[in-house]
C-alpha positions in Angstrom: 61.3 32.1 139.4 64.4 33.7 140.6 64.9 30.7 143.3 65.7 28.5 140.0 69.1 28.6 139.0 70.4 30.1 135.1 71.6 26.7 134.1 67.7 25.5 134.3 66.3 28.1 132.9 68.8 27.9 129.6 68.0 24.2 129.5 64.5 25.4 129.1 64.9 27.9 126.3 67.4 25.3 124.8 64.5 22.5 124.6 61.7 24.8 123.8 63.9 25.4 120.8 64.6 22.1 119.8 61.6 20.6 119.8 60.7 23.4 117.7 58.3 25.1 120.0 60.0 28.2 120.4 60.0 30.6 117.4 61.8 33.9 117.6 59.3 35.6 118.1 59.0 33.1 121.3 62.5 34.4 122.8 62.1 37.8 121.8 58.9 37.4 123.8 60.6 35.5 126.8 63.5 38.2 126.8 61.5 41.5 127.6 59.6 39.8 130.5 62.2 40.2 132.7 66.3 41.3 132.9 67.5 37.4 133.7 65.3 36.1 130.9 66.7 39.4 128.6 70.0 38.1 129.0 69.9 34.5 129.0 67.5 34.7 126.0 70.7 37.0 124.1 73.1 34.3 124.4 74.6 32.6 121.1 74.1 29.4 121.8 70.0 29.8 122.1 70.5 31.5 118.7 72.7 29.3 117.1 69.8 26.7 118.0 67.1 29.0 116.1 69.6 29.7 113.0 70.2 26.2 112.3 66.6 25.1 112.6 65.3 28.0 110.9 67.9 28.4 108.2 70.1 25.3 107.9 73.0 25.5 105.7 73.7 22.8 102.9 76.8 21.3 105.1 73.9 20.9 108.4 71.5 19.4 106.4 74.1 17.3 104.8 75.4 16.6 108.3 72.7 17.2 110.7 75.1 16.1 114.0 77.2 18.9 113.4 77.9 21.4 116.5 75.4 24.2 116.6 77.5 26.8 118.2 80.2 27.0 115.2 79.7 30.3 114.3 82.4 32.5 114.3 83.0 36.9 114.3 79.5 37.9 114.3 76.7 36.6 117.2 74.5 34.3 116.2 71.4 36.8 116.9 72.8 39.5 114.5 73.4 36.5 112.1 70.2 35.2 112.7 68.6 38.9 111.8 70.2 39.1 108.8 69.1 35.9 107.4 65.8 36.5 108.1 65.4 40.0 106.6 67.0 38.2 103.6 64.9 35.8 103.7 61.7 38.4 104.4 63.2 40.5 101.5 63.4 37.0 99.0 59.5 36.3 100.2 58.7 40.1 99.3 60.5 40.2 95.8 58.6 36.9 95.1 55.3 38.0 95.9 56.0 41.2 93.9 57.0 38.6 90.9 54.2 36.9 91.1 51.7 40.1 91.2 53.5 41.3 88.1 52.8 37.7 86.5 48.9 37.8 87.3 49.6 41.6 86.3 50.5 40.7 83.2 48.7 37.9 82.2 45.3 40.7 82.8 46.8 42.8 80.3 47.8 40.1 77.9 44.0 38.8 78.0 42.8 42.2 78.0 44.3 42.6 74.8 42.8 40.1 73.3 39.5 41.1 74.6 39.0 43.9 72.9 40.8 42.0 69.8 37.4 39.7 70.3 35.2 43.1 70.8 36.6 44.8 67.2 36.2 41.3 65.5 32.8 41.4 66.6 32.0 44.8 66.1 33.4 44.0 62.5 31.4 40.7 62.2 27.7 42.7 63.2 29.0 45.7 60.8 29.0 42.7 58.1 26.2 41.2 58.9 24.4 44.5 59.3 25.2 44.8 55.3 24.8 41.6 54.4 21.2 41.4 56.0 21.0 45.4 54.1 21.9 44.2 50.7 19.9 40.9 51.6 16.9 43.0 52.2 17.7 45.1 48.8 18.2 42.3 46.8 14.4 40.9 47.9 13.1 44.2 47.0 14.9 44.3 44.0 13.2 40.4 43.2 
Protein backbone atom coordinates (compact mmCIF):
# COMPACT_ATOMS: atom_id res chain seq x y z
CA UNK A 1 0.00 0.00 0.00
CA UNK A 2 2.36 2.74 0.95
CA UNK A 3 4.60 1.83 -2.29
CA UNK A 4 1.51 3.48 -4.27
CA UNK A 5 1.64 6.93 -4.66
CA UNK A 6 -1.39 9.66 -3.18
CA UNK A 7 -2.44 10.64 -6.59
CA UNK A 8 -3.64 6.75 -7.11
CA UNK A 9 -4.99 6.30 -4.25
CA UNK A 10 -7.33 9.66 -4.58
CA UNK A 11 -8.18 8.48 -8.08
CA UNK A 12 -9.49 5.50 -6.30
CA UNK A 13 -11.66 7.11 -3.61
CA UNK A 14 -12.66 9.65 -6.45
CA UNK A 15 -14.12 6.59 -8.69
CA UNK A 16 -15.50 4.61 -5.89
CA UNK A 17 -17.52 7.69 -5.42
CA UNK A 18 -18.72 8.23 -8.70
CA UNK A 19 -19.76 5.25 -9.69
CA UNK A 20 -21.72 5.42 -6.60
CA UNK A 21 -20.07 2.70 -4.74
CA UNK A 22 -18.71 4.53 -1.99
CA UNK A 23 -21.20 5.83 0.63
CA UNK A 24 -20.03 7.94 3.52
CA UNK A 25 -20.11 5.66 5.58
CA UNK A 26 -17.60 3.94 2.93
CA UNK A 27 -14.83 6.94 3.40
CA UNK A 28 -15.52 7.32 6.99
CA UNK A 29 -14.72 3.60 6.93
CA UNK A 30 -11.57 4.02 4.55
CA UNK A 31 -10.28 6.99 6.68
CA UNK A 32 -9.73 5.31 10.19
CA UNK A 33 -7.89 2.34 8.57
CA UNK A 34 -4.86 4.11 8.35
CA UNK A 35 -3.30 8.09 8.73
CA UNK A 36 -2.64 8.42 4.67
CA UNK A 37 -6.13 7.01 3.97
CA UNK A 38 -7.48 9.60 7.14
CA UNK A 39 -6.15 12.35 5.28
CA UNK A 40 -6.75 11.79 1.83
CA UNK A 41 -10.27 10.55 2.64
CA UNK A 42 -10.77 14.47 4.52
CA UNK A 43 -10.05 16.23 1.42
CA UNK A 44 -12.95 18.51 -0.26
CA UNK A 45 -12.88 17.40 -3.35
CA UNK A 46 -13.76 13.51 -2.28
CA UNK A 47 -16.59 15.39 -0.37
CA UNK A 48 -17.67 17.62 -2.82
CA UNK A 49 -18.09 14.29 -4.95
CA UNK A 50 -20.46 12.72 -2.12
CA UNK A 51 -22.48 16.21 -1.52
CA UNK A 52 -23.44 16.54 -5.09
CA UNK A 53 -24.37 12.88 -5.59
CA UNK A 54 -26.04 12.66 -2.28
CA UNK A 55 -27.74 16.01 -2.10
CA UNK A 56 -27.69 17.69 -5.55
CA UNK A 57 -28.82 21.23 -5.62
CA UNK A 58 -31.64 22.45 -8.18
CA UNK A 59 -28.78 24.35 -10.38
CA UNK A 60 -26.59 20.55 -10.58
CA UNK A 61 -29.42 18.79 -11.45
CA UNK A 62 -30.41 21.46 -13.83
CA UNK A 63 -26.79 21.43 -14.98
CA UNK A 64 -25.29 18.17 -14.17
CA UNK A 65 -21.65 19.23 -15.92
CA UNK A 66 -21.18 21.75 -13.47
CA UNK A 67 -17.72 21.64 -11.40
CA UNK A 68 -17.99 19.69 -8.23
CA UNK A 69 -15.47 21.43 -6.13
CA UNK A 70 -17.46 25.03 -6.17
CA UNK A 71 -17.99 25.21 -2.79
CA UNK A 72 -16.86 28.05 -1.07
CA UNK A 73 -16.06 29.21 3.10
CA UNK A 74 -17.09 26.08 4.75
CA UNK A 75 -15.38 22.31 3.67
CA UNK A 76 -17.29 20.30 1.85
CA UNK A 77 -17.33 17.48 4.76
CA UNK A 78 -18.74 19.98 7.44
CA UNK A 79 -21.20 20.93 4.57
CA UNK A 80 -21.89 17.54 3.81
CA UNK A 81 -22.67 16.86 7.69
CA UNK A 82 -25.02 19.35 7.92
CA UNK A 83 -27.02 18.40 5.10
CA UNK A 84 -27.36 15.19 6.14
CA UNK A 85 -28.48 15.76 9.76
CA UNK A 86 -30.99 18.01 8.04
CA UNK A 87 -31.92 15.70 5.99
CA UNK A 88 -31.93 12.80 9.02
CA UNK A 89 -33.92 15.41 11.05
CA UNK A 90 -36.61 15.97 7.78
CA UNK A 91 -36.77 11.81 7.73
CA UNK A 92 -37.40 11.92 11.64
CA UNK A 93 -40.09 14.79 11.69
CA UNK A 94 -41.79 12.77 8.90
CA UNK A 95 -41.91 9.62 10.39
CA UNK A 96 -43.14 11.32 13.57
CA UNK A 97 -46.01 12.96 11.16
CA UNK A 98 -46.93 9.98 9.95
CA UNK A 99 -47.21 8.06 13.54
CA UNK A 100 -49.41 10.92 14.61
CA UNK A 101 -51.58 10.33 11.36
CA UNK A 102 -52.02 6.41 12.00
CA UNK A 103 -52.29 7.87 15.70
CA UNK A 104 -55.00 9.63 14.97
CA UNK A 105 -56.95 7.94 12.64
CA UNK A 106 -57.01 4.89 15.84
CA UNK A 107 -58.57 7.48 17.86
CA UNK A 108 -60.97 8.79 15.30
CA UNK A 109 -62.18 5.01 14.58
CA UNK A 110 -62.11 4.43 18.12
CA UNK A 111 -64.60 6.94 18.56
CA UNK A 112 -66.83 5.69 16.46
CA UNK A 113 -66.51 2.33 17.90
CA UNK A 114 -67.90 2.82 20.90
CA UNK A 115 -70.52 5.26 19.01
CA UNK A 116 -71.42 1.63 17.23
CA UNK A 117 -71.14 -0.18 20.96
CA UNK A 118 -73.85 2.53 22.70
CA UNK A 119 -76.04 2.24 19.39
CA UNK A 120 -76.08 -1.31 20.05
CA UNK A 121 -76.39 -1.34 23.55
CA UNK A 122 -79.38 1.01 22.84
CA UNK A 123 -80.74 -1.23 19.91
CA UNK A 124 -80.73 -4.74 22.46
CA UNK A 125 -82.13 -2.36 25.39
CA UNK A 126 -85.07 -1.82 22.60
CA UNK A 127 -85.41 -4.92 21.57
CA UNK A 128 -85.20 -6.31 25.11
CA UNK A 129 -88.65 -4.15 25.56
CA UNK A 130 -90.03 -4.67 22.54
CA UNK A 131 -89.66 -8.57 22.80
CA UNK A 132 -90.97 -7.61 26.96
CA UNK A 133 -94.06 -5.83 25.95
CA UNK A 134 -94.31 -8.44 22.90
CA UNK A 135 -94.40 -11.10 25.44
CA UNK A 136 -97.12 -9.00 27.65
CA UNK A 137 -99.17 -8.27 25.05
CA UNK A 138 -99.49 -12.31 24.22
CA UNK A 139 -100.37 -12.75 27.72
CA UNK A 140 -102.58 -10.09 27.72
CA UNK A 141 -104.40 -11.97 24.26
Amino acid sequence: MSGLPDELWRQILEIGIRNSKFSYKDLCCVSISCRRLHRLSSEDSLWSYLLFSDFPSPSQQQNPNSNHSSSTSPSAKSTYRIKFEREKDRKVAAHRRAVLRKESEIVERERKIREIETRLRLETENMTAASIELSNLHKVR
